[in-house]
KEKOLNU-592762 format. One record per residue (C-alpha): residue number from 1; x, y, z. Coordinates in steps of 0.5 Angstrom, whole numbers, plus 2048, in hexadecimal, padded with zeros to 3 digits. Last residue first. Layout:
N
k  px  py  pz
NUM  X  Y  Z $
...
This chain:
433
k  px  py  pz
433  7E7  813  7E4 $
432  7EB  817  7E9 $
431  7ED  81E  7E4 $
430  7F5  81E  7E4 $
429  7F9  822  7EB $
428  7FF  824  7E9 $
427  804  824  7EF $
426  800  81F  7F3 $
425  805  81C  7F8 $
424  805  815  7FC $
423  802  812  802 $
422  800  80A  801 $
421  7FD  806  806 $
420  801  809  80D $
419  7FD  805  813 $
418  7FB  80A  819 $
417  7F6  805  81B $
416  7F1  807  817 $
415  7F4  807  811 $
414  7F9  80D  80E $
413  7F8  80F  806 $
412  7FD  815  806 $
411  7FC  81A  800 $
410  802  820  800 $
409  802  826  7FC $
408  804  829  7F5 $
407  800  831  7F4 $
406  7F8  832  7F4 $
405  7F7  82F  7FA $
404  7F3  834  7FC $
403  7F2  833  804 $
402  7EF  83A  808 $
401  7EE  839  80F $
400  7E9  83C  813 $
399  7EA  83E  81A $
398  7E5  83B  81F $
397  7DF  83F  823 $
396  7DA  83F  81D $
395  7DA  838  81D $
394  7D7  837  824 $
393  7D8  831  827 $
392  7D3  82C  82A $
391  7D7  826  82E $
390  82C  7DB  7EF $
389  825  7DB  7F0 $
388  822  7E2  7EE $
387  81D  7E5  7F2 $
386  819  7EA  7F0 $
385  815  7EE  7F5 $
384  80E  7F2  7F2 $
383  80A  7F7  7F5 $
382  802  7F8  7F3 $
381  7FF  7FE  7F3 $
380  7F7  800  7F4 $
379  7F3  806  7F5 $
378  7EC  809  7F5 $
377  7EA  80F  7FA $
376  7E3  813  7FB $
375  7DC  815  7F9 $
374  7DF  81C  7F7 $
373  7E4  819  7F3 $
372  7EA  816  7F4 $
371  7F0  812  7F0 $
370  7F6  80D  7F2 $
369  7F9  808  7EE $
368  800  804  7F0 $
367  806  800  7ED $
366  80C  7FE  7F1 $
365  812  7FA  7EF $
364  818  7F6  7F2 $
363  81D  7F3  7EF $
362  822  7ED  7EF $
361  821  7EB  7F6 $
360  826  7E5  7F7 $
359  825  7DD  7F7 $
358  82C  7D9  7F6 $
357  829  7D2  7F9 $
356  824  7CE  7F9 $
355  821  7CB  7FF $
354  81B  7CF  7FE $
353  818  7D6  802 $
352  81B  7D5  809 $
351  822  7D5  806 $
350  822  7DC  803 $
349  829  7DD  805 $
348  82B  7E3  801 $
347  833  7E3  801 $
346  836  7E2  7FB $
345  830  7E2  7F6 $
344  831  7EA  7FA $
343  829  7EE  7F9 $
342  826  7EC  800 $
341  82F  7ED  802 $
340  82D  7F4  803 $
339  826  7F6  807 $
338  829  7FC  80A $
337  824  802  808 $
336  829  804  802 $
335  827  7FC  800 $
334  820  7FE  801 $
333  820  804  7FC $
332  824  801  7F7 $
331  81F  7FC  7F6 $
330  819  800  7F5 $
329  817  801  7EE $
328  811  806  7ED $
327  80B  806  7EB $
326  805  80B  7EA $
325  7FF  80C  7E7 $
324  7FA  812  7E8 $
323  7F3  815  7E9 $
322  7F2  81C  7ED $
321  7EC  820  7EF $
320  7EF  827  7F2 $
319  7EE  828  7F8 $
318  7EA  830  7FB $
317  7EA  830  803 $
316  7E7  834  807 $
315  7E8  832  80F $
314  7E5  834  815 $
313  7E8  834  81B $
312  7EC  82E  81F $
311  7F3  82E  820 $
310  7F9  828  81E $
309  7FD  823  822 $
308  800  81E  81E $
307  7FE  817  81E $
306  803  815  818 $
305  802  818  811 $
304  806  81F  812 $
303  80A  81E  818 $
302  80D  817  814 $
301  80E  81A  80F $
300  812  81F  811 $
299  815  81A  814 $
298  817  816  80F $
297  818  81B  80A $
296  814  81D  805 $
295  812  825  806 $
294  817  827  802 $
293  815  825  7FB $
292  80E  829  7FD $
291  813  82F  7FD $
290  811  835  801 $
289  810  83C  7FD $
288  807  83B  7FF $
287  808  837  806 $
286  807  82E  803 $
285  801  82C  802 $
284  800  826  807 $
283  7F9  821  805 $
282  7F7  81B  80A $
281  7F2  816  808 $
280  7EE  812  80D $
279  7ED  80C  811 $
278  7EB  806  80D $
277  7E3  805  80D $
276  7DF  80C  80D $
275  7E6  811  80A $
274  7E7  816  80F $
273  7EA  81C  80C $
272  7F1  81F  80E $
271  7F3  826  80E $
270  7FA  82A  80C $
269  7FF  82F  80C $
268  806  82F  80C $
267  80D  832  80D $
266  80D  835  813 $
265  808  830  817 $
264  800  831  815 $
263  7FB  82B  816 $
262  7F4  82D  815 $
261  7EE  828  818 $
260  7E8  829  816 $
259  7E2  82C  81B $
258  7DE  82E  816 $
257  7E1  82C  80E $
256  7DF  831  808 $
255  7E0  82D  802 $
254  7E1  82E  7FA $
253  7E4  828  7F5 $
252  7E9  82B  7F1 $
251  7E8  82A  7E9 $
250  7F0  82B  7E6 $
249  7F3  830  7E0 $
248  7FB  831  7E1 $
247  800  835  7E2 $
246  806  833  7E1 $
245  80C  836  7E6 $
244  810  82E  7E7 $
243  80D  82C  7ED $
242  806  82E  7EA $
241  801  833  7EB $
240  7FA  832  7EB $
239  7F6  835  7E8 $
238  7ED  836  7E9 $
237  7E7  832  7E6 $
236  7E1  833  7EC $
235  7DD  82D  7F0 $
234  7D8  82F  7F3 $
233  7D3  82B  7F0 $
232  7D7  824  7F1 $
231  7D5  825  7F9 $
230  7DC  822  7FC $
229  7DA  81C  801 $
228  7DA  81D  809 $
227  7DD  816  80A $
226  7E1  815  805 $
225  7DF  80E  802 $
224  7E4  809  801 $
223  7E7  804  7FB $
222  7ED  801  7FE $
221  7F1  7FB  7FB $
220  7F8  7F7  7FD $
219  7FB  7F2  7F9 $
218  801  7ED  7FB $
217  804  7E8  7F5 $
216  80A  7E4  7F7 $
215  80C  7E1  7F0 $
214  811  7DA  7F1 $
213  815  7D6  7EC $
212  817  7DB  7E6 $
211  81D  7D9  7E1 $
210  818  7D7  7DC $
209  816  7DF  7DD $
208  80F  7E2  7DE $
207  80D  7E9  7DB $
206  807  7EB  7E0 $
205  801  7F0  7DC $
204  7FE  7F4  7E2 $
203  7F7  7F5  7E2 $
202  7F5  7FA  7E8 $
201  7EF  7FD  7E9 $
200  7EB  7F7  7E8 $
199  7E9  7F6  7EE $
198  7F0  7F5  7F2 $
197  7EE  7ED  7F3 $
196  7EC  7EB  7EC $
195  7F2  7F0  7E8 $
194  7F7  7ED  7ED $
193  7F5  7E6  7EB $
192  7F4  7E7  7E4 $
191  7FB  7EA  7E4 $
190  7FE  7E4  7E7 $
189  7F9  7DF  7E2 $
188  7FC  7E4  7DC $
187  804  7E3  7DF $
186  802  7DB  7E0 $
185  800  7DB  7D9 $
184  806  7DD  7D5 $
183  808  7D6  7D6 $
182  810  7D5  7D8 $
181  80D  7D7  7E0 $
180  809  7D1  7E0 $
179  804  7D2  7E6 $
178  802  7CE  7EC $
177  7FE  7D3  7F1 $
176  7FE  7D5  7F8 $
175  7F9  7DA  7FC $
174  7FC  7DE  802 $
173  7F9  7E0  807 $
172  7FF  7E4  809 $
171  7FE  7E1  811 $
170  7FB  7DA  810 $
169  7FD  7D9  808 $
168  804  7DC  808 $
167  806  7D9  80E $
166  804  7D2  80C $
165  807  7D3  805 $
164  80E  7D5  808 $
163  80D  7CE  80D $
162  80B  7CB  807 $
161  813  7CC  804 $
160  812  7CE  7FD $
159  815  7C8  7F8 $
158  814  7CB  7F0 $
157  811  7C5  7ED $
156  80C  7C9  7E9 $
155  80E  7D1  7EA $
154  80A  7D3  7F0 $
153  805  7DA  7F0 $
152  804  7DB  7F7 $
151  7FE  7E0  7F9 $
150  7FD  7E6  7FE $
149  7F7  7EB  7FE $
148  7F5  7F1  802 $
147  7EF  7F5  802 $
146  7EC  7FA  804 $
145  7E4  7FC  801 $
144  7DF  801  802 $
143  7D8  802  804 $
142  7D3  7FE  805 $
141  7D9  7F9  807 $
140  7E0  7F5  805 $
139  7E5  7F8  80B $
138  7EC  7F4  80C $
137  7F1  7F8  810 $
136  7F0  7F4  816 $
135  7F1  7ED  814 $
134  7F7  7EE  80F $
133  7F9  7F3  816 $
132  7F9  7EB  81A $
131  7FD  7E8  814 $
130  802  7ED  815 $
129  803  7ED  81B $
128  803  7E5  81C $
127  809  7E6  815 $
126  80E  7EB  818 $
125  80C  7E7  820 $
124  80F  7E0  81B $
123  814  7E4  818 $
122  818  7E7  81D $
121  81A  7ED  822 $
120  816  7F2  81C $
119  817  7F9  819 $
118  817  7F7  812 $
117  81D  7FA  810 $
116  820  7F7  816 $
115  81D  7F0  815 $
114  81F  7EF  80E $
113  826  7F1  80F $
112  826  7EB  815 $
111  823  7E6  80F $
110  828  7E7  80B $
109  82D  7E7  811 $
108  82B  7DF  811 $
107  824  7DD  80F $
106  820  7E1  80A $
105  819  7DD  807 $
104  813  7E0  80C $
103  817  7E7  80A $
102  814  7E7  804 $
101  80D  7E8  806 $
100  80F  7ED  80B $
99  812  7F0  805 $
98  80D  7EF  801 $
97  808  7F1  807 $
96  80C  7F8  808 $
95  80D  7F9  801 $
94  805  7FA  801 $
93  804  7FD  807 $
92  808  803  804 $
91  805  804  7FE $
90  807  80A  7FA $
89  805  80F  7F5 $
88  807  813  7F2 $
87  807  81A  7ED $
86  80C  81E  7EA $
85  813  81D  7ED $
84  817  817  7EE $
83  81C  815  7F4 $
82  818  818  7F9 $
81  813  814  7FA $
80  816  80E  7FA $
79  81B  810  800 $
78  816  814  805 $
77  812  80E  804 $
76  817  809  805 $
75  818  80C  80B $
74  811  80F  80C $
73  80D  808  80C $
72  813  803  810 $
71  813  808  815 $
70  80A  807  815 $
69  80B  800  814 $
68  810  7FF  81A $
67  80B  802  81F $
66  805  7FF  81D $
65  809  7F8  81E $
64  80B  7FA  825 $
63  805  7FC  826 $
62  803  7F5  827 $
61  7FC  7F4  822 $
60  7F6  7F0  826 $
59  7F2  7EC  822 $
58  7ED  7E8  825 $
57  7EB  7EF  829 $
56  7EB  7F3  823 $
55  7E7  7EF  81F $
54  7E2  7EE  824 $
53  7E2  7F5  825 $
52  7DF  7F4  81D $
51  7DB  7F0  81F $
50  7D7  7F4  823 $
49  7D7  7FA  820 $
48  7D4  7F7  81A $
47  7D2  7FE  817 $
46  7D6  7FD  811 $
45  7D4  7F6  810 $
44  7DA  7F1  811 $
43  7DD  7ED  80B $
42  7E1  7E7  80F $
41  7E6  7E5  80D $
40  7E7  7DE  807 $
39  7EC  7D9  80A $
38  7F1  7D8  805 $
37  7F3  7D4  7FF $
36  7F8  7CF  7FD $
35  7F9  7CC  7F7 $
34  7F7  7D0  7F1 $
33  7F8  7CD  7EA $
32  7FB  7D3  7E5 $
31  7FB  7D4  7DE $
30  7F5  7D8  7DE $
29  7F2  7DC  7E4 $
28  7EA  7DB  7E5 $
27  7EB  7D3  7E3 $
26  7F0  7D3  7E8 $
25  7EB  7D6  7ED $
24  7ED  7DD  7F0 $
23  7F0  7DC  7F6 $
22  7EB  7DE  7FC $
21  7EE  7E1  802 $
20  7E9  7E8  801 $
19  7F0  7EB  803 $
18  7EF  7F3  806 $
17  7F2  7F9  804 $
16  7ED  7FE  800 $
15  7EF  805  800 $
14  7F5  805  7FB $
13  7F5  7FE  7F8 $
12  7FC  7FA  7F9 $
11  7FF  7F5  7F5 $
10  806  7F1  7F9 $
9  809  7ED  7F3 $
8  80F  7E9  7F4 $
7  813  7E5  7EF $
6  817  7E0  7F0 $
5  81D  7DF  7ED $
4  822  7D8  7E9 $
3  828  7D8  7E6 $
2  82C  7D3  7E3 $
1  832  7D0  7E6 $
């Protein structure tokens, strides 16, 4: 029997995570023909105060589902990240929300390792939380954006059950498009969609197959603004030392920071800077001898990225502008995780997506960029499933602390509402473009 795959592709855009909700028109994507699109939501001004405690009101997310990403975050995070040195780069909503996505489709036992992975009791409340964090997460103001978006890219004649469309539109926003995977131009439409919905950041080429009959795609974007900026003038060229012992040359951005959090545990240091939109970014340097390779694990993750507790003084910190790419083949790690028989053409069940039978995950793939400057963060990934068929203070009275990140550290981008975006590790910084 021939076989047969569906492709899923979640993208994701560090410091923006919000879906505008509005597919690309067929004319805007080349070789595809939309058939279904979205409510648009809501843009909210930045001072809008009242509409945005609307939003929060008609959108309450159960602790149950925040709790499950935060240990889905720092245990696939501990994994990834520590298989490959140099610099990465990771989004763990991303992966959340295409396997979340996936998992729509499971049934049986497949649909179980699913919900273990992802920390959930069934689909449907996995799919309501995720459709009323979608919601809350979307920002698009004066002064930055987040935003995720989803879309269907369906092989023409490929049967997909409409109850796995309807909750792909109403709770992942998802657009749908009719495509022929035979042509080269259902991967460029696929691209276009993504560099339209992540600003251009990202511009991925999709290689299609005449075997493919179904690609999930998910992108996530951030760009925000620090809330106290960098002074571009006070910027020094300085070395930083790399993982490997190489010194190398970097521009750092200079700040003194009165009552900062500092965060000190026995084998790291570090700060959070507040981001107007999006939550903040968090940096640990690991102790000077320490080993930033074993600061990854999940609990130390979690310690270091999650609502520790730290000390308020004033903080000096020197961190180096950095630009770079990323990507990372994901499958192992989620099979090491629990989810098996998703990747078995004997035992996957995915009979909630089509009535054809045999589909398995034949690979999953995550791609991402993230950069800084002095004005702020710009990020964005995108994660691919392919499935085959077959009061007033006085600053002199704190301690001051002395931050030089001039050696690797950790980075974590964490919303508001204490969401892992991206976390990852900066073992040689490169000038932010």
């Amino acid at each position: 029997m021939k076989k047969k795959f569906i492709k899923w592709t979640a993208g994701v855009t560090a410091l923006m995570m919000a879906t505008t909700g509005c597919g690309a028109k067929p004319e805007d994507t080349g070789g595809s023909r939309m058939l279904t699109e979205p409510a648009a939501l809501q843009a909210v001004g930045y001072e809008d105060y009242d509409t945005q405690w609307t939003i929060r009101e008609e959108n309450p997310v159960d602790d149950s589902l925040l709790e499950a990403v935060n240990r889905f975050s720092w245990k696939t995070a501990s994994e990834i990240l520590r298989a490959k040195e140099g610099n990465r780069n990771y989004s763990p909503l991303s992966l959340y929300y295409a396997l979340a996505m996936a998992a729509q489709g499971a049934k049986g036992n497949t649909q179980e390792e699913f919900l273990s992975l992802l920390g959930m009791e069934d689909t449907k409340k996995l799919a309501e939380e995720c459709g009323n964090l979608f919601r809350r997460l979307y920002e698009d103001n004066e002064c930055g954006k987040l935003k995720m978006a989803d879309s269907l890219w369906i092989q023409n004649g490929f049967p997909v059950k409409k109850e796995f469309l309807a909750t792909a539109r109403a709770d992942f926003y998802a657009s749908a498009f009719q495509v022929d995977f035979t042509d080269t131009s259902a991967g460029e439409a696929m691209g276009a969609w993504v560099a339209k919905e992540t600003e251009g950041l990202l511009k991925p080429a999709f290689e299609t197959s005449p075997n493919e009959v179904l690609a999930i795609i998910n992108t996530l974007y951030l760009n925000d603004e620090w809330v106290d900026r960098f002074v571009e003038s006070g910027n020094t060229k300085d070395s930083f030392t790399t993982r490997s012992g190489e010194e190398i040359t970097c521009e750092y951005m200079n700040g003194e920071y009165f009552s900062q959090v500092y965060y000190q545990g026995e084998e790291y240091e570090g700060t959070r800077l507040y981001l107007k939109n999006s939550g903040s970014m968090v940096f640990m340097l690991p102790k000077e001898g320490q080993d930033v390779q074993n600061l990854l694990t999940e609990e130390k993750l979690s310690e270091m990225f999650g609502a520790g507790e730290g000390v308020y003084g004033t903080v000096k910190l020197s961190l180096p502008k950095f630009s770079f790419d990323d990507s990372m083949e994901l499958g192992e790690t989620v099979q090491a995780l629990g989810l098996k028989d998703a990747f078995e053409t004997e035992r996957a069940d995915f009979g909630g997506i089509s009535k054809e039978p045999g589909i398995y995950i034949s690979r999953i793939k995550q791609e991402s960029h993230l950069g800084i400057n002095e004005k702020g963060v710009e990020a964005a990934a995108y994660t691919a499933i392919e499935m085959e068929a077959g009061a007033a203070f006085d600053p002199a009275a704190q301690e001051t602390y002395v931050l030089d990140l001039n050696r690797p550290f950790l980075f974590g981008i964490i919303s508001d509402m204490g969401v892992p975006l991206f976390v990852g590790v900066c073992d040689r910084p490169t000038a932010a473009e």
